[in-house]
NULO-314925 format. One record per atom (N, C-alpha, C): residue number from 1; atom name; x, y, z. Coordinates in pm, whole numbers, always signed. Example, Ala and Ser with C-alpha at 12.3 -4.5 7.8 and 13.67 -1.06 7.14 Angstrom:
+-----+------+--------+--------+--------+
: pos : site :     xx :     yy :     zz :
+-----+------+--------+--------+--------+
:   1 :    N :  +1319 :   -569 :   +780 :
:   1 :   CA :  +1230 :   -450 :   +780 :
:   1 :    C :  +1320 :   -330 :   +780 :
:   2 :    N :  +1285 :   -225 :   +708 :
:   2 :   CA :  +1367 :   -106 :   +714 :
:   2 :    C :  +1290 :     +3 :   +787 :
+-----+------+--------+--------+--------+
//
This chain:
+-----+------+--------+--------+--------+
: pos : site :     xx :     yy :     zz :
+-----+------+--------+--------+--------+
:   1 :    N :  +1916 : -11914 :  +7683 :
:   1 :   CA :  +1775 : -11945 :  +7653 :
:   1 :    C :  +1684 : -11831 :  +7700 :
:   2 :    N :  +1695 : -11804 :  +7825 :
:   2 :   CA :  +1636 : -11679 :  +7914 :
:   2 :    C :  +1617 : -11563 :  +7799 :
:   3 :    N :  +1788 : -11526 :  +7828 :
:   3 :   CA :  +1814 : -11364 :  +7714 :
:   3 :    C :  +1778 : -11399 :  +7611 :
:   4 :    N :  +1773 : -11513 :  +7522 :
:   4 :   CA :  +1682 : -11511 :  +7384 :
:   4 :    C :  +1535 : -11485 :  +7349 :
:   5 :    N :  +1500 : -11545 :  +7500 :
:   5 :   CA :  +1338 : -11546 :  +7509 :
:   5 :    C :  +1296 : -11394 :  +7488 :
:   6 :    N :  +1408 : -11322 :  +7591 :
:   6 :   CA :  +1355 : -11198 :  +7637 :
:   6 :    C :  +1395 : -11118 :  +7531 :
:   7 :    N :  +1445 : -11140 :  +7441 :
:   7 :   CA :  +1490 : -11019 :  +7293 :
:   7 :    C :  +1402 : -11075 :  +7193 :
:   8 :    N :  +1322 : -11204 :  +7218 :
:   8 :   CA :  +1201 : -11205 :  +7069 :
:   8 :    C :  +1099 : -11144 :  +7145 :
:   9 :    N :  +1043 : -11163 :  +7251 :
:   9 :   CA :   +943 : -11098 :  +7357 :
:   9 :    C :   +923 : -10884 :  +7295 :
:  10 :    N :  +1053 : -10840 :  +7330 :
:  10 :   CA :  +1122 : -10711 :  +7316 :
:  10 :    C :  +1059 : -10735 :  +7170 :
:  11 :    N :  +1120 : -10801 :  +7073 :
:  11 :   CA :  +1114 : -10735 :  +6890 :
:  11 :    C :   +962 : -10701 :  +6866 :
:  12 :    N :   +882 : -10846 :  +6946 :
:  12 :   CA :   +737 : -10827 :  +6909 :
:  12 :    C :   +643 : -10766 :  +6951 :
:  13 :    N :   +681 : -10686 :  +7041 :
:  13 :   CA :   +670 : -10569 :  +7122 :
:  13 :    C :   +655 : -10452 :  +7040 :
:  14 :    N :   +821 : -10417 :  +7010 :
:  14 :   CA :   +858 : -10344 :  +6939 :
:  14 :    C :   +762 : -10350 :  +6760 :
:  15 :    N :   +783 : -10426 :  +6768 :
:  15 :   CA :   +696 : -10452 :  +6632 :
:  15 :    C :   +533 : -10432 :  +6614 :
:  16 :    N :   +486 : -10431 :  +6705 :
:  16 :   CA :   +345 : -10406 :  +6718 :
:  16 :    C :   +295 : -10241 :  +6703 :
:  17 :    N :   +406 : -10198 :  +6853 :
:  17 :   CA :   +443 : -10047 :  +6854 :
:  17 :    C :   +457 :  -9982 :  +6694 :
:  18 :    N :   +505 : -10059 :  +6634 :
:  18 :   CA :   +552 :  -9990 :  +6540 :
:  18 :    C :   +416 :  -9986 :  +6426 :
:  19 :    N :   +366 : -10105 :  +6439 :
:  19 :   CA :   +221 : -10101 :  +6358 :
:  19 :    C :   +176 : -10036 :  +6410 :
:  20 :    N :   +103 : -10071 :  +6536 :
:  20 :   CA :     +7 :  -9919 :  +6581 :
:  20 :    C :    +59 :  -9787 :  +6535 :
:  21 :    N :   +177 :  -9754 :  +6525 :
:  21 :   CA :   +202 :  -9643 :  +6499 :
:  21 :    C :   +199 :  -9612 :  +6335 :
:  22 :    N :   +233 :  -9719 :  +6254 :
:  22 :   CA :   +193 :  -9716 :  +6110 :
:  22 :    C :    +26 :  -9701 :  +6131 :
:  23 :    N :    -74 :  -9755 :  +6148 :
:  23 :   CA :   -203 :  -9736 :  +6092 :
:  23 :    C :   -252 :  -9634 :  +6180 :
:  24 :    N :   -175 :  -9557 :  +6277 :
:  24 :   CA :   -200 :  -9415 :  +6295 :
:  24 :    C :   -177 :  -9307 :  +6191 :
:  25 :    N :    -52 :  -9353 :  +6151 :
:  25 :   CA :    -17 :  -9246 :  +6044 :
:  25 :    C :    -88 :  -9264 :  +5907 :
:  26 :    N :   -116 :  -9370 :  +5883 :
:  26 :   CA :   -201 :  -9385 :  +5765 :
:  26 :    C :   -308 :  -9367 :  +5786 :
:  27 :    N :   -382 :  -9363 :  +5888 :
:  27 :   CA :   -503 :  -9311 :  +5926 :
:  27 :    C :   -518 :  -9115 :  +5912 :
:  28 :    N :   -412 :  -9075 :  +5980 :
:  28 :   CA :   -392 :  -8946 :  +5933 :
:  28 :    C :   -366 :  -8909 :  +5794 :
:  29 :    N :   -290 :  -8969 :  +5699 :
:  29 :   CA :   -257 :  -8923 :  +5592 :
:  29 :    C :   -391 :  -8979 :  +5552 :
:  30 :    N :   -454 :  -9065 :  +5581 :
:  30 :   CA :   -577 :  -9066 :  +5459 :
:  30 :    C :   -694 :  -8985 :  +5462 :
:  31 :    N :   -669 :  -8891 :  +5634 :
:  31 :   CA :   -782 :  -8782 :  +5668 :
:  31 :    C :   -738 :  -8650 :  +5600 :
:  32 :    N :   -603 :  -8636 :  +5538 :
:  32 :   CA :   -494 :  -8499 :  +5485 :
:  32 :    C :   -543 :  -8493 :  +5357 :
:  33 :    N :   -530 :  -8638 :  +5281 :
:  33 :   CA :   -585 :  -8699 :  +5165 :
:  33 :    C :   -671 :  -8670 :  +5129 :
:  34 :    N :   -788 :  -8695 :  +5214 :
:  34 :   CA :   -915 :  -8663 :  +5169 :
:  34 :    C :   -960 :  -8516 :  +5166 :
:  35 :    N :   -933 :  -8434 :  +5295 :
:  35 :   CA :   -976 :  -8303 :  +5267 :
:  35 :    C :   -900 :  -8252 :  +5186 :
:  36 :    N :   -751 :  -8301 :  +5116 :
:  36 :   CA :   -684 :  -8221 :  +5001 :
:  36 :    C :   -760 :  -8267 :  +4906 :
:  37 :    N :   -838 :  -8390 :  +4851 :
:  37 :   CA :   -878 :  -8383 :  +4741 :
:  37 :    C :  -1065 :  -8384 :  +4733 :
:  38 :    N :  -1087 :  -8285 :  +4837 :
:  38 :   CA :  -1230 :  -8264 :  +4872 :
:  38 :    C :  -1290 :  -8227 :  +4699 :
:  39 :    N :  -1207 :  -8076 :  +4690 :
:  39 :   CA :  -1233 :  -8037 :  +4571 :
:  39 :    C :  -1235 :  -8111 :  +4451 :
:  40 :    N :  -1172 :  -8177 :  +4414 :
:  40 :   CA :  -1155 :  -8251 :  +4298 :
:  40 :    C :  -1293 :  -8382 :  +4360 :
:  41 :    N :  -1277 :  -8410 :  +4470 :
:  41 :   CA :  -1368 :  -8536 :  +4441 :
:  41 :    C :  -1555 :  -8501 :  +4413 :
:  42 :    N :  -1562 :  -8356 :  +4467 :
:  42 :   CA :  -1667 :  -8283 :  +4434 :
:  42 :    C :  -1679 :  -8291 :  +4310 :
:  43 :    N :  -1585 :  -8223 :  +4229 :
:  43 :   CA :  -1615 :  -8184 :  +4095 :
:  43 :    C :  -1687 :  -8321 :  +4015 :
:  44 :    N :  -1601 :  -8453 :  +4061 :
:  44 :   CA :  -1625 :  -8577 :  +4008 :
:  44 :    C :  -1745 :  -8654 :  +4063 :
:  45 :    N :  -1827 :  -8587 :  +4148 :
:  45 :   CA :  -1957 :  -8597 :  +4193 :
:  45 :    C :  -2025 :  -8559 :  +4100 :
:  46 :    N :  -2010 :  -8405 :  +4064 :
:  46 :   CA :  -2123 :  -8321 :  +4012 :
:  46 :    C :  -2096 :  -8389 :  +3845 :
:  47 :    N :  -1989 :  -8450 :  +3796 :
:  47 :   CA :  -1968 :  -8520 :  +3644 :
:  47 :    C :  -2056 :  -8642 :  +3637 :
:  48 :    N :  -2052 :  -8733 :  +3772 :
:  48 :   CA :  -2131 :  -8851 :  +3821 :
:  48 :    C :  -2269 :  -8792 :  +3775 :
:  49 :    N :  -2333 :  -8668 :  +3866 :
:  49 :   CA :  -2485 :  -8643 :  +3875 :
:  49 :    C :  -2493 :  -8620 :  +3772 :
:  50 :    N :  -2440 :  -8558 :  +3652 :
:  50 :   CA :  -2498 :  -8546 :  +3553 :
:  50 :    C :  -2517 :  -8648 :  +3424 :
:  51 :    N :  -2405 :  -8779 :  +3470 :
:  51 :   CA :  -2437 :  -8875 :  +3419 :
:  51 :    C :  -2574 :  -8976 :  +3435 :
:  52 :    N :  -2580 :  -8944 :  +3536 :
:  52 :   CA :  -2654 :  -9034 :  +3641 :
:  52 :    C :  -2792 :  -9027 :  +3719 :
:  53 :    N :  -2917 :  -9050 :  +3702 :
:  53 :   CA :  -3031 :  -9021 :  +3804 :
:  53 :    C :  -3024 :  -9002 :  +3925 :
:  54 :    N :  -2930 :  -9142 :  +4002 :
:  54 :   CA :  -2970 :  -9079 :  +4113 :
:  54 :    C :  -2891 :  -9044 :  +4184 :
:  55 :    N :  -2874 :  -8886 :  +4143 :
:  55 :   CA :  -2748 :  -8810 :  +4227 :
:  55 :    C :  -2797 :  -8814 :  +4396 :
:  56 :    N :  -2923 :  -8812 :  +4429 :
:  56 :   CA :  -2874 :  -8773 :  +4619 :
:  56 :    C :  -2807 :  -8879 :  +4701 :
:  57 :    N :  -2800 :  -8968 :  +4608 :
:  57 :   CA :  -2690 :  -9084 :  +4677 :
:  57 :    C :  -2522 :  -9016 :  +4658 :
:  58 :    N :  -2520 :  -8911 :  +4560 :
:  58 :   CA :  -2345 :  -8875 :  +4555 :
:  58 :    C :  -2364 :  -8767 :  +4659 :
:  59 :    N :  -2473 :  -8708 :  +4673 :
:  59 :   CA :  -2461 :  -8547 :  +4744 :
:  59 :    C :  -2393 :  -8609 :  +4889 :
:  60 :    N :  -2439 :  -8702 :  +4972 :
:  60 :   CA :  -2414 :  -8746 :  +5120 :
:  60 :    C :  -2237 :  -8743 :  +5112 :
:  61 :    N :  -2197 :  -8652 :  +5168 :
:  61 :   CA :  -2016 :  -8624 :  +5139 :
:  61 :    C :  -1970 :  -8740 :  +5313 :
+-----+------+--------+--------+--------+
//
């Protein structure tokens, strides 16, 4: 009963660890993400402003 307690205790442990460490890394890849597609999301700004009046709401990056 003890040693069972103490190996679901351990998994959910382990399991948390392991999230924190997932929405670290997805936190990083979505900061890699973004400055790789700085350029492109610019370009699709300046396609926006010219659709659109009120570009100084796209300019705020």
């Amino acid at each position: 009963m003890g040693k069972k307690q103490k190996i679901t205790v351990h998994t959910i442990v382990r399991q948390r660890i392991k999230r924190r460490l997932y929405t670290k890394m997805t936190r990083t890849m979505n900061t890699f993400m973004r400055m790789d597609s700085t350029r492109v999301r610019m370009e699709e700004m300046a396609a926006a402003m010219e659709r659109t009046d009120r570009f100084p709401v796209f300019i705020r990056l």
